[in-house]
C-alpha positions in Angstrom: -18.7 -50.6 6.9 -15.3 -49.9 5.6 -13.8 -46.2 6.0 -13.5 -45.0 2.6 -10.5 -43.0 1.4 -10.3 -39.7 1.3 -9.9 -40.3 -3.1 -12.9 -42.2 -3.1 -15.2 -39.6 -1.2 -14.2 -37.2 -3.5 -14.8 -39.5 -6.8 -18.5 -40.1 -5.1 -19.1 -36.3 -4.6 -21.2 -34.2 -7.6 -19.1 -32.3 -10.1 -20.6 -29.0 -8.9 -19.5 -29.7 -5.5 -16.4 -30.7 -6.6 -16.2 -26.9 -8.3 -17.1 -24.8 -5.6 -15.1 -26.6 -3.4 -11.8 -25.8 -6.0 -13.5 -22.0 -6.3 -13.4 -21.7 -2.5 -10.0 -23.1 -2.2 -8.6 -21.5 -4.9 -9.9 -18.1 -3.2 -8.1 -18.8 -0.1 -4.8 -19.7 -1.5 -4.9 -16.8 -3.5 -5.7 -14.6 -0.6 -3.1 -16.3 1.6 -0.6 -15.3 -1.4 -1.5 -11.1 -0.9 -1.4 -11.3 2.6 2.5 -13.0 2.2 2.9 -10.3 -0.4 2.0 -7.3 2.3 4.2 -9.0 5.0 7.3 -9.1 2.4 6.3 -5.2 1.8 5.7 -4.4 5.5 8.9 -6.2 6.4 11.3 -4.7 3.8 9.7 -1.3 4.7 10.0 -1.6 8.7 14.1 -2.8 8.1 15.1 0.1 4.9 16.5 3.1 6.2 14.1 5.9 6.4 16.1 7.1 3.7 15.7 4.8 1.2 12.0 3.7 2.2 10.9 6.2 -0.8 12.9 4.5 -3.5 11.3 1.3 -3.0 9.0 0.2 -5.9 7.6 -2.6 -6.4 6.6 -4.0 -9.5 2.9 -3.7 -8.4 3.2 0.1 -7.8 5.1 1.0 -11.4 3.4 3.2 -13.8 5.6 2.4 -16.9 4.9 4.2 -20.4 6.0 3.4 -23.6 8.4 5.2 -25.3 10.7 5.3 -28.4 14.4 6.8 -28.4 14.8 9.6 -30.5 18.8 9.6 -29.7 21.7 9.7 -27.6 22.7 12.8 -26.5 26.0 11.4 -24.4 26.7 7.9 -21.9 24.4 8.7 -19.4 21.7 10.7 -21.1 18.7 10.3 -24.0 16.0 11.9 -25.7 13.0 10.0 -25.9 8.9 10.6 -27.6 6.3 9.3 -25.4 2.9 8.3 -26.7 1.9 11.8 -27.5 4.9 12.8 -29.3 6.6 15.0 -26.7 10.5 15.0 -26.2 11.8 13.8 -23.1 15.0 14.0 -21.5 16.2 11.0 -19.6 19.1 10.9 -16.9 20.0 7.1 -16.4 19.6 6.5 -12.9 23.2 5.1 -11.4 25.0 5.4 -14.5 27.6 8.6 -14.4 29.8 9.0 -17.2 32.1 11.6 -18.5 31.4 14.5 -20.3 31.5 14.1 -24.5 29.1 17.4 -25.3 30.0 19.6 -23.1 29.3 23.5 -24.2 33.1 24.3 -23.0 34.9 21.9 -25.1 38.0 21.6 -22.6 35.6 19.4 -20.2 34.8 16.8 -22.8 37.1 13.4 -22.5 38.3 10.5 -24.6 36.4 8.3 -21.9 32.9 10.6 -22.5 33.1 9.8 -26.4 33.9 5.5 -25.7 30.6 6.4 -22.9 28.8 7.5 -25.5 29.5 5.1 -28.3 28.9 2.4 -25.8 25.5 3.6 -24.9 24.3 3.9 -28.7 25.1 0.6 -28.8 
C-alpha cells in the first residue's frame, strides 16, 4: 500500500474534523501572536530609559474619546466639547509656538499670529 500524501489524508478526513483541527490551529497561532506582542512590550520596556518607560503607550492601552473643536485659541493650543458637553483645554503635546494672545500685548509675535493661522487650518 502506497503512502498517501499529506493532501490526500486531509481530503479523506470528515469536515468536522477538518474544523476543529482549523479551530485548534487557529487558537494557537493566535496565542503565539500575544505572546510576540508581550515580548515586543517587555523588550521595548527593559531597553527605554526609566524615564521615558511611562510615556509609552501602546495602541492596546489608549482610552481615546471623541471630541469636537470648539476653536483655536493660538498655534499650540484648543478648546474642545467632549461627549458630555464640557470645554476642554488642550496643550498639543511637542508642538511650541509663539505667543499671538498673550494678556501683555508686547509678548505677542508676527510668528504667534502665522502659528496660529496655520493651526486653524
Amino acid at each position: 500500500m502506497a503512502k498517501k500524501k499529506l493532501q490526500d489524508r486531509i481530503d479523506d478526513m470528515p469536515s468536522l474534523i477538518k474544523f476543529v483541527l482549523f479551530v485548534a490551529f487557529s487558537g494557537i497561532f493566535i496565542g503565539s501572536l500575544y505572546f510576540v506582542k508581550d515580548s515586543i512590550e517587555s523588550t521595548l520596556r527593559d531597553f527605554m530609559p526609566s524615564n521615558e518607560r511611562e510615556s509609552l503607550v501602546l495602541q492596546s492601552e489608549l482610552n481615546l474619546e471623541r471630541v469636537t473643536l470648539k476653536r483655536v485659541v493660538d498655534g499650540d493650543t484648543i478648546i474642545v466639547f467632549d461627549e458630555s458637553q464640557n470645554e476642554i483645554r488642550v496643550r498639543l503635546i511637542g508642538v511650541d509656538t509663539a505667543e499671538s494672545v498673550h494678556p501683555d500685548e508686547s509678548k505677542n509675535t508676527t510668528e504667534g499670529a502665522l502659528a496660529s493661522d496655520y493651526t486653524k487650518s
